[in-house]
N, CA, C and O atoms as CSV, one atom per row, in Angstrom:
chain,resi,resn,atom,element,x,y,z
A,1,UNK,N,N,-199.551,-3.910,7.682
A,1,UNK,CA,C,-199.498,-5.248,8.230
A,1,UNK,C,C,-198.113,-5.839,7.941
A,1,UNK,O,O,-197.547,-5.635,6.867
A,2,UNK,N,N,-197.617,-6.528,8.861
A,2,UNK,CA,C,-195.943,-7.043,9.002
A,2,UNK,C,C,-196.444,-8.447,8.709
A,2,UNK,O,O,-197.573,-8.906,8.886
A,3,UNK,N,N,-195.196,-9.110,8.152
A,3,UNK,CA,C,-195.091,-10.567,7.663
A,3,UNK,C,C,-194.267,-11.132,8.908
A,3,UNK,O,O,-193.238,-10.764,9.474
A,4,UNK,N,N,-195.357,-12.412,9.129
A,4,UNK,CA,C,-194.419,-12.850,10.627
A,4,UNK,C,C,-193.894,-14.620,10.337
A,4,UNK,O,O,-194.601,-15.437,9.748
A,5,UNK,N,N,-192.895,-14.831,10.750
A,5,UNK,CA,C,-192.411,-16.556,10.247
A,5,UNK,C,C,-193.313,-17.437,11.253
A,5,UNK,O,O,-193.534,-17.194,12.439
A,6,UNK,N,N,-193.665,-18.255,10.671
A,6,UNK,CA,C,-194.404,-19.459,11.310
A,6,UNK,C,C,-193.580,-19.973,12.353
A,6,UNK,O,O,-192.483,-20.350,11.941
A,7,UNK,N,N,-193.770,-20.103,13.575
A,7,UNK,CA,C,-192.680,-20.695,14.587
A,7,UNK,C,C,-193.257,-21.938,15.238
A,7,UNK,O,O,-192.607,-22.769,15.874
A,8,UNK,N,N,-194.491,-21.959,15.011
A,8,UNK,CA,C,-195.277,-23.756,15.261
A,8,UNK,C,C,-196.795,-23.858,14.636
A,8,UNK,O,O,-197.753,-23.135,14.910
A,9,UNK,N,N,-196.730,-25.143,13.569
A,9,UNK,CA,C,-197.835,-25.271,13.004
A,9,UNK,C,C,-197.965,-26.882,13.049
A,9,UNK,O,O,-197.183,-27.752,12.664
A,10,UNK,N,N,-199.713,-26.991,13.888
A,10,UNK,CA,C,-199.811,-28.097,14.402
A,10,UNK,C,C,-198.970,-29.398,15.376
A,10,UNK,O,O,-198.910,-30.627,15.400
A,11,UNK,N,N,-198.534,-28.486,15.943
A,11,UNK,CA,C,-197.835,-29.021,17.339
A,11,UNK,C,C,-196.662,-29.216,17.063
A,11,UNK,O,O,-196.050,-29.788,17.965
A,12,UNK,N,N,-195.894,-28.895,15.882
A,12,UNK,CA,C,-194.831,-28.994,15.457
A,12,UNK,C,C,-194.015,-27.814,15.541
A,12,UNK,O,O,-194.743,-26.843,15.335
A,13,UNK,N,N,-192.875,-27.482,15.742
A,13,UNK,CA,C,-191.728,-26.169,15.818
A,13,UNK,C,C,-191.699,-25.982,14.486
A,13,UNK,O,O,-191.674,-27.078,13.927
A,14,UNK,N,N,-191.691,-25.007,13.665
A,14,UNK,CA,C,-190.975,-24.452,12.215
A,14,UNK,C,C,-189.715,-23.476,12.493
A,14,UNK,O,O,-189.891,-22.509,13.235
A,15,UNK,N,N,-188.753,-23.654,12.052
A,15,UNK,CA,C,-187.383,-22.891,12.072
A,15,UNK,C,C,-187.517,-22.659,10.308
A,15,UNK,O,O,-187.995,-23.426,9.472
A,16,UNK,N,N,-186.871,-21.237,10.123
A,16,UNK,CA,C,-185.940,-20.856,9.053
A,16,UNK,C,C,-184.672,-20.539,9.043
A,16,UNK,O,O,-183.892,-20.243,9.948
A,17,UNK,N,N,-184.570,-20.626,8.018
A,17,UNK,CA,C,-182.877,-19.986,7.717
A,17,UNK,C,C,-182.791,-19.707,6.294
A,17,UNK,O,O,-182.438,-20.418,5.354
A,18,UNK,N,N,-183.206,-18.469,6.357
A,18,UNK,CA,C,-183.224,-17.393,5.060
A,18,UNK,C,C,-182.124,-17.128,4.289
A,18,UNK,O,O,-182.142,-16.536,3.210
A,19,UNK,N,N,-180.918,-17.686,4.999
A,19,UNK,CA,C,-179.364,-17.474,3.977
A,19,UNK,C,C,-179.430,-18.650,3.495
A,19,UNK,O,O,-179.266,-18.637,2.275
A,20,UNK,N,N,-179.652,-19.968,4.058
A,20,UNK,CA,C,-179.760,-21.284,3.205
A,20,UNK,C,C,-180.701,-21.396,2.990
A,20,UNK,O,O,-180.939,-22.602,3.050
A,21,UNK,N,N,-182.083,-20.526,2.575
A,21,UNK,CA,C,-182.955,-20.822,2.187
A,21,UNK,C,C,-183.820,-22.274,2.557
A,21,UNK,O,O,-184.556,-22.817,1.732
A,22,UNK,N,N,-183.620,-22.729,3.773
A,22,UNK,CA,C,-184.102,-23.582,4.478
A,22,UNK,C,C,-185.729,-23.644,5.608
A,22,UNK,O,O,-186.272,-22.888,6.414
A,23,UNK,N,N,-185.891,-24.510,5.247
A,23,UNK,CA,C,-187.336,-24.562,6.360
A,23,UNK,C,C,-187.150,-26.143,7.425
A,23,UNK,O,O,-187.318,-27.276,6.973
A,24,UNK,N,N,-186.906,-25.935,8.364
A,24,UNK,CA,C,-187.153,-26.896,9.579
A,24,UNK,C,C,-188.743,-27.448,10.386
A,24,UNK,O,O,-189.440,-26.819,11.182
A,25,UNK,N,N,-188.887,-28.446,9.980
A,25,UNK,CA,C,-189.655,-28.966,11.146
A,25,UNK,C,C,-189.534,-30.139,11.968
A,25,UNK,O,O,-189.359,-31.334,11.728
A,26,UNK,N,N,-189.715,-29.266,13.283
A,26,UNK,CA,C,-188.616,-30.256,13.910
A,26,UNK,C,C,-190.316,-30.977,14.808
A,26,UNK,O,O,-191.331,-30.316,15.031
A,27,UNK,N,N,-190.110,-32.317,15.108
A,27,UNK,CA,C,-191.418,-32.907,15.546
A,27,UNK,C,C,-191.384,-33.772,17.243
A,27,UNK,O,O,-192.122,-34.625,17.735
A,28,UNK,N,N,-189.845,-32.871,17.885
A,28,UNK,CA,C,-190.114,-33.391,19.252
A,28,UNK,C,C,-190.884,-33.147,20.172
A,28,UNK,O,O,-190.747,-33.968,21.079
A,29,UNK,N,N,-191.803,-32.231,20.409
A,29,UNK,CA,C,-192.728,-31.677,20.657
A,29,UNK,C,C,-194.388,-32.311,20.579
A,29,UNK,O,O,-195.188,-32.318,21.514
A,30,UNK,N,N,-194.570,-32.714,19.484
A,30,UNK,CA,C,-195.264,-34.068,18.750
A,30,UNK,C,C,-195.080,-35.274,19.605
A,30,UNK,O,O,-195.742,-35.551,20.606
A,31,UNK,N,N,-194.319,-35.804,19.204
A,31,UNK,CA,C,-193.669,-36.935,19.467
A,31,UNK,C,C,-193.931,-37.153,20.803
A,31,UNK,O,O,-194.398,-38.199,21.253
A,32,UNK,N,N,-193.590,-36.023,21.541
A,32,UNK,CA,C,-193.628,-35.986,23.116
A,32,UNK,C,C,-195.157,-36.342,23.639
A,32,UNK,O,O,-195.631,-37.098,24.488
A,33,UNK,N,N,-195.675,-35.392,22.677
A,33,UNK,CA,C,-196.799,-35.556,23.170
A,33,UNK,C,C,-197.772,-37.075,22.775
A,33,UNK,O,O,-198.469,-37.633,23.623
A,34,UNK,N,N,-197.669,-37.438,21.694
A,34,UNK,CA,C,-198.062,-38.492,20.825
A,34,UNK,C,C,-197.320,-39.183,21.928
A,34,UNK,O,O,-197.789,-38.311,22.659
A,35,UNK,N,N,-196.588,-39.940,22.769
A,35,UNK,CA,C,-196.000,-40.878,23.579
A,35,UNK,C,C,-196.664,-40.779,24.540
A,35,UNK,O,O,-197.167,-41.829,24.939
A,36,UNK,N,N,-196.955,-39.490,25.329
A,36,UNK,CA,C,-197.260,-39.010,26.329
A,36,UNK,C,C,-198.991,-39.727,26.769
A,36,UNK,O,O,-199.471,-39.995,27.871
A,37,UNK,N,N,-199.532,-39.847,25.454
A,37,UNK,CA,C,-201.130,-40.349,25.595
A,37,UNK,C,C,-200.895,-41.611,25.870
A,37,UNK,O,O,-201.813,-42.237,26.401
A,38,UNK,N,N,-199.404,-42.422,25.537
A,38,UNK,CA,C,-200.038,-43.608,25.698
A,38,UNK,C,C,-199.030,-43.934,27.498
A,38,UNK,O,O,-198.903,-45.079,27.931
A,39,UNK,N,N,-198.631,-43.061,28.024
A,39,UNK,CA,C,-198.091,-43.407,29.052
A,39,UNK,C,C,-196.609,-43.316,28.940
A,39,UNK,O,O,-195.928,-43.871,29.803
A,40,UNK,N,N,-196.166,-42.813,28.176
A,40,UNK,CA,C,-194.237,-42.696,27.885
A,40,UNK,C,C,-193.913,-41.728,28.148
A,40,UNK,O,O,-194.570,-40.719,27.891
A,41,UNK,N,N,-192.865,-41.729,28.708
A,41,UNK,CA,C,-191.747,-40.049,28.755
A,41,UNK,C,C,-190.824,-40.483,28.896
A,41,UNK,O,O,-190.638,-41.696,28.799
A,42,UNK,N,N,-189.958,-39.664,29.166
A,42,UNK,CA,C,-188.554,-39.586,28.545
A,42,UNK,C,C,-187.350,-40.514,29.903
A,42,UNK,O,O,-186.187,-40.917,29.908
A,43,UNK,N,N,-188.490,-40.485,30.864
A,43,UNK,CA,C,-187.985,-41.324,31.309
A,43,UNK,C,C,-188.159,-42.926,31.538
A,43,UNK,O,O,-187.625,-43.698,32.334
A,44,UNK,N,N,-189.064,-43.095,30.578
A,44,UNK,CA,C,-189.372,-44.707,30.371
A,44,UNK,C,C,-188.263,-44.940,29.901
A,44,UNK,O,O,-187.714,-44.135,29.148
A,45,UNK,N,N,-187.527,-46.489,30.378
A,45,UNK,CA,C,-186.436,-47.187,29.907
A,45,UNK,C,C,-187.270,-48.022,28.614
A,45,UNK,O,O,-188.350,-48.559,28.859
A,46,UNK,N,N,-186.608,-48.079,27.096
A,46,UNK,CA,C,-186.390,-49.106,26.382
A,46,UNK,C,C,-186.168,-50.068,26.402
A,46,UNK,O,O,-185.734,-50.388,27.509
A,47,UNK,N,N,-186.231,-51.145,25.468
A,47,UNK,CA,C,-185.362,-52.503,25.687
A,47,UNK,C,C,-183.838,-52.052,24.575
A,47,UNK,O,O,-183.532,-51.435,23.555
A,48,UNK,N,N,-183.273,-52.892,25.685
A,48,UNK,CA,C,-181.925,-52.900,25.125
A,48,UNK,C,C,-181.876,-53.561,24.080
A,48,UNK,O,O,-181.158,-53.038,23.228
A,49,UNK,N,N,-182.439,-54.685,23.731
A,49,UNK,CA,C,-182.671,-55.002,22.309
A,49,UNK,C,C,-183.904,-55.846,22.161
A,49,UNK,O,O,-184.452,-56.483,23.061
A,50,UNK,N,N,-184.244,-55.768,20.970
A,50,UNK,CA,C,-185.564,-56.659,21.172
A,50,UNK,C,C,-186.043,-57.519,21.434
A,50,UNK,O,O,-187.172,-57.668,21.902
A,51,UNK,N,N,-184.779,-58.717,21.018
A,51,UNK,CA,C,-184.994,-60.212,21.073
A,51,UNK,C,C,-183.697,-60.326,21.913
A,51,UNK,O,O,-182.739,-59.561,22.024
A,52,UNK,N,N,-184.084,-61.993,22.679
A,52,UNK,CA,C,-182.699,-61.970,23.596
A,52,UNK,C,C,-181.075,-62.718,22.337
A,52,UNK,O,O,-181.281,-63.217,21.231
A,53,UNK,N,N,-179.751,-62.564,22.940
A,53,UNK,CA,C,-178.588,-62.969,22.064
A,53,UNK,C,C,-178.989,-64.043,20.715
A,53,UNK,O,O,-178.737,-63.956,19.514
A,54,UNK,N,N,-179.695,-65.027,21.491
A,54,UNK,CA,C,-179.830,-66.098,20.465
A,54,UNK,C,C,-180.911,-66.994,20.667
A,54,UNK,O,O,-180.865,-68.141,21.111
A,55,UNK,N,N,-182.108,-66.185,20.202
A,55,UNK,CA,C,-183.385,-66.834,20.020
A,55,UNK,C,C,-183.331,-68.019,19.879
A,55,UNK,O,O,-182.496,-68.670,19.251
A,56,UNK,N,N,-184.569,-68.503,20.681
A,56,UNK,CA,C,-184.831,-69.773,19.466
A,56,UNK,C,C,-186.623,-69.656,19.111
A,56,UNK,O,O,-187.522,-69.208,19.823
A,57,UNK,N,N,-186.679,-70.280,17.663
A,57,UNK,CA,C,-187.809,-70.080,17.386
A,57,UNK,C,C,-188.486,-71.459,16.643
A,57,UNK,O,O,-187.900,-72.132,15.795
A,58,UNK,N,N,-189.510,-71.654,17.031
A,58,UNK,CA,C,-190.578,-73.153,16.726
A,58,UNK,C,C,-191.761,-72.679,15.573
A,58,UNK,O,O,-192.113,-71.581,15.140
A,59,UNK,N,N,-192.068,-73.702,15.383
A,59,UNK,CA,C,-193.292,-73.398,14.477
A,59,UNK,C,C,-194.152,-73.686,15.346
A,59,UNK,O,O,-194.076,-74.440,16.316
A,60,UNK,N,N,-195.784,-72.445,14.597
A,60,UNK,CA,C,-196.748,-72.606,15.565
A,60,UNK,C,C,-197.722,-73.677,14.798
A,60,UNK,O,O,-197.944,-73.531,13.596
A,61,UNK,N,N,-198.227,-74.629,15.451
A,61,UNK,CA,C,-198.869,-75.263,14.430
A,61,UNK,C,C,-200.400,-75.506,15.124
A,61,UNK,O,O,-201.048,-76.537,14.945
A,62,UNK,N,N,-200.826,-74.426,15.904
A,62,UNK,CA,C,-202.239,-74.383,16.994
A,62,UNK,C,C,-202.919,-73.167,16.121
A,62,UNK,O,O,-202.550,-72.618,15.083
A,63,UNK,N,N,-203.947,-72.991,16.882
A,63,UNK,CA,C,-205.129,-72.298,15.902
A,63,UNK,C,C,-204.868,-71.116,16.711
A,63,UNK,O,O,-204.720,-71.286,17.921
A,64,UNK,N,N,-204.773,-69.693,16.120
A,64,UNK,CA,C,-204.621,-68.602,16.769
A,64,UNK,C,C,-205.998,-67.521,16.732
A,64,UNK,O,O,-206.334,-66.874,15.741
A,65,UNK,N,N,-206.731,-67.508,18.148
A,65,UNK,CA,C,-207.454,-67.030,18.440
A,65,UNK,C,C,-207.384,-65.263,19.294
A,65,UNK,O,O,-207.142,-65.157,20.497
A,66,UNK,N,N,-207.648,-64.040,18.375
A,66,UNK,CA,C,-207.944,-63.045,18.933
A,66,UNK,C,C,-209.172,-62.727,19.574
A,66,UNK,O,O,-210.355,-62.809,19.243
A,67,UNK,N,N,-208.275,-62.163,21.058
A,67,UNK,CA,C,-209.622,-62.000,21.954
A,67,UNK,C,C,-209.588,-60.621,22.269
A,67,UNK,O,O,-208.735,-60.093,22.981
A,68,UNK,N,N,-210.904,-59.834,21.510
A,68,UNK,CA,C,-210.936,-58.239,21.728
A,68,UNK,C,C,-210.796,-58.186,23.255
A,68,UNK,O,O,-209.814,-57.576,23.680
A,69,UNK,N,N,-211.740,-58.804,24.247
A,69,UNK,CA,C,-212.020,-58.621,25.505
A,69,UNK,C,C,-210.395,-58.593,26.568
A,69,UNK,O,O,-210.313,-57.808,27.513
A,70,UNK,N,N,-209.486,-59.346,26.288
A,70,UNK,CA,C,-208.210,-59.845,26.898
A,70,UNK,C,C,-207.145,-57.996,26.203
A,70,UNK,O,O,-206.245,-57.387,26.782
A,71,UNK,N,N,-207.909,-57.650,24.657
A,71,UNK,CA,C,-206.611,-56.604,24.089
A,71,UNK,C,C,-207.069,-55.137,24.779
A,71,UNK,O,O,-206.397,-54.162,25.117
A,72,UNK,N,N,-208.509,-55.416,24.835
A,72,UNK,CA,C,-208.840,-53.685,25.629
A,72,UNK,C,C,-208.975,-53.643,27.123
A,72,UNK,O,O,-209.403,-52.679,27.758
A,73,UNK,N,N,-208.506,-54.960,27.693
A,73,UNK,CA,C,-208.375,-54.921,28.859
A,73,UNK,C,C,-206.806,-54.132,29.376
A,73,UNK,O,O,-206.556,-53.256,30.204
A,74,UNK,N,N,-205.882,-55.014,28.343
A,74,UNK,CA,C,-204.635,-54.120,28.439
A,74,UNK,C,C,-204.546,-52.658,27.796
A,74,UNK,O,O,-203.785,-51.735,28.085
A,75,UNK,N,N,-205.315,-52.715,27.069
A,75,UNK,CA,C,-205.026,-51.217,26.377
A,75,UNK,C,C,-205.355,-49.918,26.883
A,75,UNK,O,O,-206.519,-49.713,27.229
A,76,UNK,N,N,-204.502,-49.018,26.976
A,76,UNK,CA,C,-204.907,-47.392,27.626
A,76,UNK,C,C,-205.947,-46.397,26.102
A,76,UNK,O,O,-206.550,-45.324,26.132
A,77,UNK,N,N,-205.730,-47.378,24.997
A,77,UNK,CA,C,-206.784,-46.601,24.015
A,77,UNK,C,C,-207.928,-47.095,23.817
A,77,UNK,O,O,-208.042,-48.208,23.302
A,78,UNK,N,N,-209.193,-46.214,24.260
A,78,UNK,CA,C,-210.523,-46.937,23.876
A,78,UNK,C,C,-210.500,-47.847,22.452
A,78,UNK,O,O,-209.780,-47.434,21.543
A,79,UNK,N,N,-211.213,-48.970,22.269
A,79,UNK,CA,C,-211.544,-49.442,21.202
A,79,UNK,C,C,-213.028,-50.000,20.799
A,79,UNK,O,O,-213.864,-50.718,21.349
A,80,UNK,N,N,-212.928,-49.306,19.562
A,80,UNK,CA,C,-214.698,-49.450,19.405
A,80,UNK,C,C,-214.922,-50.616,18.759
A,80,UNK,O,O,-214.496,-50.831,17.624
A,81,UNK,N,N,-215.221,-50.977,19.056
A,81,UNK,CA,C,-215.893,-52.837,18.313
A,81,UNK,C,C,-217.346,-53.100,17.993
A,81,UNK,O,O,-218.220,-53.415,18.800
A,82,UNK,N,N,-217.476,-52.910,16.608
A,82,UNK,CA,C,-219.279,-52.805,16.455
A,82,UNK,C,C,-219.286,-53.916,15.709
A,82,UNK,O,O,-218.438,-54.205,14.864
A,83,UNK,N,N,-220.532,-54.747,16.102
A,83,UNK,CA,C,-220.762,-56.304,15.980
A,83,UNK,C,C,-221.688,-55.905,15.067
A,83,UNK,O,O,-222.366,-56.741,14.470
């Protein structure tokens, strides 16, 4: 029986390098896919930055109400809500 190098474990790539005694895992592959469930690829544009040049920001001083019904309407991931 021959000894064989791991080249992907759990959706991940493994690289060696036996002169630097090194182990790689590289997780674009993952990643790709982990994006991919929620609707992303590589060609979805980002925001160029998060917030615009020069915010402005207030205090909230109203009562903040979460509405499951309004968040799994937008959401592409089931959510289980047990009352």
């Amino acid at each position: 029986m021959t000894e064989q190098e791991t080249t992907w474990i759990l959706g991940m790539k493994v690289t060696h390098d036996r002169e630097r005694k090194t182990i790689n895992i590289l997780q674009g592959a993952y990643a790709r896919k982990f994006l991919a469930a929620f609707g992303i690829d590589e060609s979805t544009k980002g925001a160029r930055r998060p917030l615009p040049p020069e915010p402005v920001f207030t205090k909230f001083t109203g009562v903040c109400v979460f509405s499951f019904e309004r968040e799994a309407m937008s959401s592409t991931v089931p959510i289980d809500v047990k009352s």
